[in-house]
Structure formats: C-alpha cells, structure tokens
C-alpha positions in Angstrom: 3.3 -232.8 103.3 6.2 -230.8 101.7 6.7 -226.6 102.3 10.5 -226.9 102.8 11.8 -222.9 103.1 10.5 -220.2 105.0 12.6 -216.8 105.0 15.6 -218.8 103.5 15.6 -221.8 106.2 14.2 -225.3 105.2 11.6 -226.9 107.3 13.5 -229.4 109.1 15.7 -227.2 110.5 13.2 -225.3 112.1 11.3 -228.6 114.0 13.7 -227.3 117.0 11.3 -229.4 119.5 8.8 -231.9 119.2 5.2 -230.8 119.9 3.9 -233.0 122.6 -0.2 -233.2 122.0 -1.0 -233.9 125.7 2.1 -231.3 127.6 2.5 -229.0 125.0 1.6 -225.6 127.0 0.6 -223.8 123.7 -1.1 -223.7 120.6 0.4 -223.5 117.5 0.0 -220.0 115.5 -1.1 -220.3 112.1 -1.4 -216.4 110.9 -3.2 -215.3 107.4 -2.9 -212.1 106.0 -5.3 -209.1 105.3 -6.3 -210.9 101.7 -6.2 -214.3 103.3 -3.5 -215.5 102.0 -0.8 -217.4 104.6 1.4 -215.5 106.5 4.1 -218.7 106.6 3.2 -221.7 104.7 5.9 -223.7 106.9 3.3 -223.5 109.8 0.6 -224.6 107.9 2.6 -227.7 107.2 3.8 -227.9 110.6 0.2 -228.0 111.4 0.0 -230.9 109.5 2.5 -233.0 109.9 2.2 -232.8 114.0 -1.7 -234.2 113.5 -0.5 -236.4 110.9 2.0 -237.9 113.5 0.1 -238.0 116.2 -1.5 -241.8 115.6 -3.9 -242.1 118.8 -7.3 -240.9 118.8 -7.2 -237.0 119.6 -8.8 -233.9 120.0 -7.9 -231.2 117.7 -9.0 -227.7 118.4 -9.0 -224.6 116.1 -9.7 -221.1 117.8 -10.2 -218.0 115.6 -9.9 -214.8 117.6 -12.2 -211.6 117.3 -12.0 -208.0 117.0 -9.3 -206.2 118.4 -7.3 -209.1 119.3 -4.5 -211.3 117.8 -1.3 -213.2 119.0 0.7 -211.1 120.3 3.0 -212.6 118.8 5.6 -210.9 116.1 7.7 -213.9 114.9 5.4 -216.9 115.1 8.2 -219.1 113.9 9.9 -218.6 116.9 6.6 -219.0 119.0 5.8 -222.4 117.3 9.3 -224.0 117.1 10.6 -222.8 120.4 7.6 -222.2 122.1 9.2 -223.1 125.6 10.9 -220.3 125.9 8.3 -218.3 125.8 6.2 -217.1 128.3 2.1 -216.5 129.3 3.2 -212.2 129.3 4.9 -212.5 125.9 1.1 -213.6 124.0 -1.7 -211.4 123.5 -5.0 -211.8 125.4 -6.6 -214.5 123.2 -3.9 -216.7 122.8 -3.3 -217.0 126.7 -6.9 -217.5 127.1 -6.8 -220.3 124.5 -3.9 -222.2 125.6 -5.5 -221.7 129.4 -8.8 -223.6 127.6 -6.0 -226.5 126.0 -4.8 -227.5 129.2 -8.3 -227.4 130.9 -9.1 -230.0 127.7 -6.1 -231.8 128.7 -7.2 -232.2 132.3 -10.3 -233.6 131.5 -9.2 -236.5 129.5 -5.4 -237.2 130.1 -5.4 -239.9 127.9 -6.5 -238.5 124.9 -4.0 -235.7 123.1 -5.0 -232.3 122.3 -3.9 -230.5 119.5 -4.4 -226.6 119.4 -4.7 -224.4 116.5 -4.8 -220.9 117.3 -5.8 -219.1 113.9 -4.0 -215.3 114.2 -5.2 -212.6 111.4 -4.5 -208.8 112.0 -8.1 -208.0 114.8 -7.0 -204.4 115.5 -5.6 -202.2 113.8 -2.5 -201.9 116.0 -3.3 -197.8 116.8 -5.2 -197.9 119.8 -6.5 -194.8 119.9 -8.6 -196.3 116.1 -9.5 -200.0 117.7 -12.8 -198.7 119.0 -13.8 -196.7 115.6 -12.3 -199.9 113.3 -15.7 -201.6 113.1 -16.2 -201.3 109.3 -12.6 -202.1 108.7 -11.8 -204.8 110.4 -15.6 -206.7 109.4 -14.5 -206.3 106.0 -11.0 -207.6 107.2 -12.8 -210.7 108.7 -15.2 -211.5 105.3 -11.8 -211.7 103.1 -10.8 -214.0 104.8 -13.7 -216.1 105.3 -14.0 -215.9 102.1 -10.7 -216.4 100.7 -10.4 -220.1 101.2 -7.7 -221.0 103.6 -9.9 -222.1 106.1 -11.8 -224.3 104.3 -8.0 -225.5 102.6 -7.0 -226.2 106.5 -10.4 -228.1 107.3 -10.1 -230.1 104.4 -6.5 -231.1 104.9 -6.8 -232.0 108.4 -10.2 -234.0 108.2 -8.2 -235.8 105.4 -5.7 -236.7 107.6 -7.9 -237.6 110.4 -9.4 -239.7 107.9 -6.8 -241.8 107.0 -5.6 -242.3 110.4 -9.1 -243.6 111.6 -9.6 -245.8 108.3 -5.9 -247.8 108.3 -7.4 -249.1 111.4 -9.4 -252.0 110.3 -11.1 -252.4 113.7 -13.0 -249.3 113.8 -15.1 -250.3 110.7 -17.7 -251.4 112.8 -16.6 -249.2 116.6 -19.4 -247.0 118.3 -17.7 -244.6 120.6 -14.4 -243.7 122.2 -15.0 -246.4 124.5 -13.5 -249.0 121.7 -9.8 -249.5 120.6 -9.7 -248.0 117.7 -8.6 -244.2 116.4 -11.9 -242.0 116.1 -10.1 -238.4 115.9 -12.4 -235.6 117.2 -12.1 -232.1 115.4 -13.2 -228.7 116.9 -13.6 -225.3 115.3 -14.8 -222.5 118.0 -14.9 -219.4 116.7 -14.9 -215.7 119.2 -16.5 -212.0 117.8 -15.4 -211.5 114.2 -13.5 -214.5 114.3 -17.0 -216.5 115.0 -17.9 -214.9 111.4 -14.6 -215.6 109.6 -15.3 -219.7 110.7 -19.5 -219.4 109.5 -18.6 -218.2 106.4 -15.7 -221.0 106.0 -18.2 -223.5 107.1 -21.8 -222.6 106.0 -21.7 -224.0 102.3 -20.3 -227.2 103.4 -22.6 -227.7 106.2 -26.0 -227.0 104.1 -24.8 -229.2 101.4 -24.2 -231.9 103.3 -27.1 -231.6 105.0 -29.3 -231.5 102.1 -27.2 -234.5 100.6 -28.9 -236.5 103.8 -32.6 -235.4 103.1 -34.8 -239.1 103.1 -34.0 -240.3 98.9 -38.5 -239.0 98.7 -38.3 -235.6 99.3 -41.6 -234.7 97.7 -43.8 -237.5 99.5 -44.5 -238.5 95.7 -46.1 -241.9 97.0 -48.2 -239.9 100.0 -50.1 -237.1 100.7 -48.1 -233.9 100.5 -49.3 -232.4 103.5 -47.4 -234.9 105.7 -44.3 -234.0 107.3 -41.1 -236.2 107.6 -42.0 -237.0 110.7 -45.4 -237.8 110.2 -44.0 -240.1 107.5 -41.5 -241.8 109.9 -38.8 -240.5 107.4 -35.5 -238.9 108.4 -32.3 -237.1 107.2 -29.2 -239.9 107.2 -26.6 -238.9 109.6 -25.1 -235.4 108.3 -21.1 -235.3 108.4 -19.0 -232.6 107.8 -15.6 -231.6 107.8 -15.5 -230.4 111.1 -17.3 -232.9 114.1 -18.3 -229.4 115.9 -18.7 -225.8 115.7 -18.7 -223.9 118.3 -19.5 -220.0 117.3 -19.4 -217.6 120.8 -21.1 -214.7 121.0 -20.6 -214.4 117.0 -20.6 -211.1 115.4 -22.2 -212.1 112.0 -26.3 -210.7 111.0 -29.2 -212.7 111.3 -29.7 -213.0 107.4 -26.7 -215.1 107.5 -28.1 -217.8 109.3 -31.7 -217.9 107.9 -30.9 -220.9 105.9 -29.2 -222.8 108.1 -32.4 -221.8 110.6 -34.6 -223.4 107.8 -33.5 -226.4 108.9 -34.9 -226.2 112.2 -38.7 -225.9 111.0 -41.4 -228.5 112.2 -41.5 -230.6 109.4 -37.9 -231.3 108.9 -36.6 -234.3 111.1 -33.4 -235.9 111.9 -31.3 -239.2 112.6 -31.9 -240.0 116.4 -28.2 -240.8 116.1 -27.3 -237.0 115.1 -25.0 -235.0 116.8 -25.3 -231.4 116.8 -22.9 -229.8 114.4 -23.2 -226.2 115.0 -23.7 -224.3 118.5 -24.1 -220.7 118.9 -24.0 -219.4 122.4 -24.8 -216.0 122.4 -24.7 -213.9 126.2 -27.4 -211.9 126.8 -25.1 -209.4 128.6 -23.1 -208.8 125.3 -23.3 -205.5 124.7 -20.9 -205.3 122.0 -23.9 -207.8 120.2 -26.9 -206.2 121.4 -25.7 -202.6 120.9 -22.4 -201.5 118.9 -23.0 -204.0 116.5 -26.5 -203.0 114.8 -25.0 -199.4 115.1 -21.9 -200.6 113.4 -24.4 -202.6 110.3 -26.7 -198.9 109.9 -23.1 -196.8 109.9 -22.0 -199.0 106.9 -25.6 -198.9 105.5 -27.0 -202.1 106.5 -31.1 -201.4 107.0 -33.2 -204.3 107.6 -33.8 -206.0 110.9 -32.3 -209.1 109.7 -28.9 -206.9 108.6 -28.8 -204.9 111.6 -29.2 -207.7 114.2 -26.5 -209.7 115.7 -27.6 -214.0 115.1 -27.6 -214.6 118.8 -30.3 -211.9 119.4 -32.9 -213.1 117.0 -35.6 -214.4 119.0 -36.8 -216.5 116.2 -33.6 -218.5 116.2 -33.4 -219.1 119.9 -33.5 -223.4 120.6 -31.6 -223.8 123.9 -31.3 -221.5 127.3 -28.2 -222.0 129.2 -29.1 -220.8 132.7 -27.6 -221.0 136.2 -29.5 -223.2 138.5 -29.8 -223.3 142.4 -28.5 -226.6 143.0 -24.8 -226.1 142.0 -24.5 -229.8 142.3 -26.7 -230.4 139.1 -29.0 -233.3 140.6 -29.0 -236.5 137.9 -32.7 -235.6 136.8 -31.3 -232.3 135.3 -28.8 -234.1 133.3 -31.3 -236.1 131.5 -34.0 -235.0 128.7 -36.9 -233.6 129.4 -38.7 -234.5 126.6 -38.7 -238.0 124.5 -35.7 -238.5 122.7 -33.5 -241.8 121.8 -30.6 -240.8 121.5 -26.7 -241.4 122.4 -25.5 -238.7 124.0 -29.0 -236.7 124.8 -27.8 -234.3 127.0 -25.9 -232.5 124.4 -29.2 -231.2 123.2 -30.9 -230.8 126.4 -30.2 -231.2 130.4 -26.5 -231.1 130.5 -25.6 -229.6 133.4 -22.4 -228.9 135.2 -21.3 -226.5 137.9 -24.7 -225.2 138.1 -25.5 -224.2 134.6 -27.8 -226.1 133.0 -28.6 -226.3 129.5 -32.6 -226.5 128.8 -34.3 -226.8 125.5 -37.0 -224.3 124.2 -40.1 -226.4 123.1 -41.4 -225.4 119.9 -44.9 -225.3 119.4 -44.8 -228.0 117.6 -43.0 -230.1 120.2 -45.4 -229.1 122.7 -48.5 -230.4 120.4 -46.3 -233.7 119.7 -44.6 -234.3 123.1 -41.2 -235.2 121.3 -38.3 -233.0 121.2 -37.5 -232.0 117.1 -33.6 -232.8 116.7 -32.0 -230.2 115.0 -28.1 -230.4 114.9 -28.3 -226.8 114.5 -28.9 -224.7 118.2 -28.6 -221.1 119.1 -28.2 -221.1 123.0 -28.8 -217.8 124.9 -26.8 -217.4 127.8 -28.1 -215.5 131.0 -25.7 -213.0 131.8 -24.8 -214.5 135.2 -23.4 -217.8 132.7 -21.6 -215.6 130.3 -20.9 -212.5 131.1 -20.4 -209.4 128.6 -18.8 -210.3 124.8 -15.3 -211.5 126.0 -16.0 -215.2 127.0 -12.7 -216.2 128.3 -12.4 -213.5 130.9 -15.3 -212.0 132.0 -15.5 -209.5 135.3 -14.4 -210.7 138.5 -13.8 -214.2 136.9 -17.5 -215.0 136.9 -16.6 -217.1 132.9 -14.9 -219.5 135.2 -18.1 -222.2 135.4 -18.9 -221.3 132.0 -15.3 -222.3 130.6 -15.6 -225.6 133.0 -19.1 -226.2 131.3 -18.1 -225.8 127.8 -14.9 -228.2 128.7 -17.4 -230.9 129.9 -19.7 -230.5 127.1 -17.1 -230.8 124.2 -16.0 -234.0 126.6 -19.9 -235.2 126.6 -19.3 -235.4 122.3 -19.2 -238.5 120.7 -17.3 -238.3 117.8 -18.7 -240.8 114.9 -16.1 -243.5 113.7 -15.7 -244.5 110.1 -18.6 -246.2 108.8 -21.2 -244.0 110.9 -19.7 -240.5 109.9 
C-alpha cells in the first residue's frame, strides 16, 4: 500500500498515533469530492494499512452520511492522525453519532476490534438558508459519486485484504463461526438518507451478479417439467458472497425502480441455501417524513412521474418482507427469539424473531409461505419500522431519545451475524 505525499508531507510522517481498533474513540474520515474523486488519497491508504495491520478477526464498519450532513470536520488529516485531541463538539452531527454507534459495537464484543470508516462527501450545501431547497442538487451530488467508482475501489481493496488475512490462516479452511480460532473478518456497509443511495448504487451490480452466478447449474428445469419451481425441485441458489458481509441501508432515499431487480429475487419460485445470510437490509421508519413526503415531491419537481420514480423503496408495499415492531414484554421472552415458521438455518433469527429491548423483528408471510408452511429465504429484506422503533428520518437521534432501543437493537443484530469463513464464503 504505497500513497507517500499529501500537501507536501510523506505518509509516515503523518502516522502521528497508532489507531487502536478496539479504544480508538473515532472513526477514520475518508472524504470524496463532488465528482467522486478522493479528497486525500493518504487516508485512503491509511484506511488500509490500519485493517491490513490489524491481524485478529474484526469488525469493520463503513458509514456513509445523508443529506445535509457531513464531518464537520475541515482538515481531516488532522482529525485522523491526531484524532485525540479532538473533541465530540468539534465533529458534525453524523460523525458523533457514528463514533457513539463504534463504541456501542465495541461494548458488545470487547474481544473483537472495530474498525470505523466514516465516508464524508459535501451533504449540504454549506448556506443554510439553501439546505432545505438543495434536494435536486445534492441527489445528483450523491449519484456521481455512487457512480464514480471509489466505493466500489474501497470495497474491493478492503475485502482483499480481509481476504488474505483469513486465508494465510490455514486452520480456517475448514472453521464454521467466530466460535473457532481462526481469522474470519466481518465487513459492514450502512448507509443513512442519500448516503443509503450513494452505497446501493456502489453495491447493486455486484450483488445481482453474484447472485445470479449462484442460481442451481439447471436453470431452465431442461430435464423436468417447466412449471416447477426451485423449490418444488429441491434445487437452490449456492451460497451468494459478496464484497461486503452486510448492508445495512436506513431509511434510504433512493426510488422504488431501483430496487425492482433486486426485489425479483424475492418471488416464490426462487429459493435459497438454508445456510444464507442476508446480505442486504433496508429498514425504512414509517414516521419518516422526509421518505413518505418531501421525497416524492422532490422526484415530480425534477420530473420524475411514475409511481415507481416518485416513491421512496422503503414505502413500497410490494417490497415489504419483515415488520420491526415494539412488543409489550420488553424482556423479549425466548419463544420470540425463535422462527415462527420452518426454517434450518444457522443463525434464524436474523430473518425472523430477533428480539431485543422490546422490538421484535417478525416476518411477513407471503402467500406463498402461507400455502407451503415454510418461510422462502431471501437474503434480500425490506423491514418497516413502526414509528414508536424508529422514529422520524434521522436514525441516530430521534426526539426525546426514543432511537435509543433501536440503536441497542441494530448493535445486537449486527452481533447475531455470522460472518462465513474461507471455504463457505
């Protein structure tokens, strides 16, 4: 990993501390520009080499912020090479919230390091008297760079390097969970708002071609009767890996017509390795009126018409697999935790009954589960999110602090994942 000068100074003399994966209060700041290009390629490769020496399994999480919001932060080679001396007032909203969610990570397994990412590009449009009339600009702002490959670069480069950390460890060749001694990195992408669009777009194209990559090797039943699903068939899609292990999109600002062919996926005759993982989870709140409202006015105003244009992914009825709801037993009793509905699988409860702090997470039978009695895998769910779970579009904060079981939640269900070691991935 070479980048050696930034401004004039080489890299090594800016690694003023070393970044310490399970005390490290902050995130580190990687900031692309309006064309999504890098701001400072010496944090990229700081990035980098702090994952790449950082030999024990870990958890590596990337946040991309929203609308209106972005660091805070003018010189983020100061932040990320002194970032002790600064303090929680000197960030902006997001990345405080973020490195808040870090250390709740950090509590919850203080074994295992966690690596934050905090992916800055320019939310607002620093005038506040324009941020509420910047829709247009900054949505256009958010599909450059979603489209302009850095992401993706920084995906690639990290899953490579988690990669070759987990595979020069001959005993995980044949490991099945964190339990074993071996290195079985976890990577995380959440994305907020706009920022929930910049990751889709980064990821979408990876994650359908892997996908299809796994479909069973007879896709058109040539030896059977066409009219037989995969499941009727007792065929499934291999395990489908990706570049990330999990992406987590909240209260995403992206249209509906983006996501119909990811959705396709989900339809009654497609089915999926019992030992799948979900790979993509959308919670949308159904008290986001920034979603439900501003948006479609925002598509029509830039002369987006259909219903599939004007309306926000996490209000498409049609897409809905998964309620996350508040429950009256705040203890979550141990039948809640488990599945409802027949499933084998390792971790179950990521796709239905994981409950924590009274919110549950249930599973919206389809009709054809209901016919079948067996719950279709799909490692594709859209959650809604009664508003008394999430509350408004901001899901860090939230009025009155009434987030603060959702943030715990979320903590314990990207705990509840099971990373797959080399050989299963």
């Amino acid at each position: 990993i070479t980048d050696h000068f930034s401004g004039g100074r080489p890299l090594e003399a800016n690694l003023g501390f070393q970044y310490d994966a399970k005390r490290a209060p902050n995130a580190i700041i990687l900031r692309y520009a309006e064309g999504g290009q890098l701001v400072n390629r010496c944090d990229y490769s700081r990035v980098l080499r702090v994952i790449q020496n950082t030999q024990k399994s870990k958890t590596v999480v990337v946040y991309v912020h929203g609308w209106r919001n972005d660091s805070g932060q003018k010189d983020e080679l100061l932040y990320n090479y002194r970032g002790g001396d600064y303090t929680p007032q000197s960030m902006g909203g997001d990345l405080k919230s973020f490195n808040e969610f870090l250390g709740r990570l950090r509590n919850e397994d203080n074994e295992r390091p966690v690596i934050g990412i905090f992916v800055s590009w320019k939310g607002g449009t620093g005038i506040p008297v324009l941020e509420t009339l910047s829709y247009t600009n900054r949505r256009n702002g958010a599909d450059k760079i979603g489209n302009a490959g850095g992401l993706p670069r920084l995906m690639g480069a990290i899953a490579n390097i988690s990669k070759a950390q987990e595979t020069m460890d001959p005993k995980c060749a044949q490991k099945k969970n964190l339990t074993d001694e071996c290195v079985v990195n976890q990577l995380i992408y959440i994305g907020h708002s706009f920022g929930a669009r910049i990751l889709y777009k980064a990821v979408v194209d990876d994650m359908i071609v892997n996908t299809q990559l796994e479909h069973p090797s007879d896709p058109y039943n040539s030896s059977g009767p066409a009219q037989l699903s995969l499941c009727d068939r007792q065929e499934r899609f291999n395990v489908i890996s990706s570049t990330a292990d999990l992406v987590v999109l909240l209260n995403p600002a992206f249209e509906a017509a983006s996501y119909q062919a990811l959705n396709e996926f989900r339809y009654a005759d497609r089915c999926f390795s019992e030992d799948q993982q979900p790979l993509m989870v959308t919670i949308q709140s159904k008290g986001d009126k920034a979603n439900r409202i501003y948006f479609p006015i925002g598509q029509v105003l830039s002369m987006e018409w259909t219903r599939l244009e004007t309306q926000a992914v996490g209000f498409r009825k049609q897409y809905f697999s998964h309620h996350l709801k508040r429950i009256s037993n705040k203890d979550c009793p141990v039948q809640r935790r488990l599945s409802e509905l027949p499933i084998s699988n390792s971790t179950p409860e990521l796709y239905n009954g994981y409950c924590l702090n009274g919110i549950s997470l249930e599973y919206e039978p389809s009709a054809s589960d209901v016919s079948t009695g067996q719950m279709r895998l799909s490692p594709f769910l859209v959650i809604t999110a009664d508003d008394t779970v999430l509350d408004g579009h901001g899901w860090y904060s939230g009025r009155e602090n009434k987030n603060d079981d959702f943030k715990a939640w979320l903590v314990g269900y990207l705990s509840q994942y099971q990373p797959q070691p080399p050989g299963v991935k």
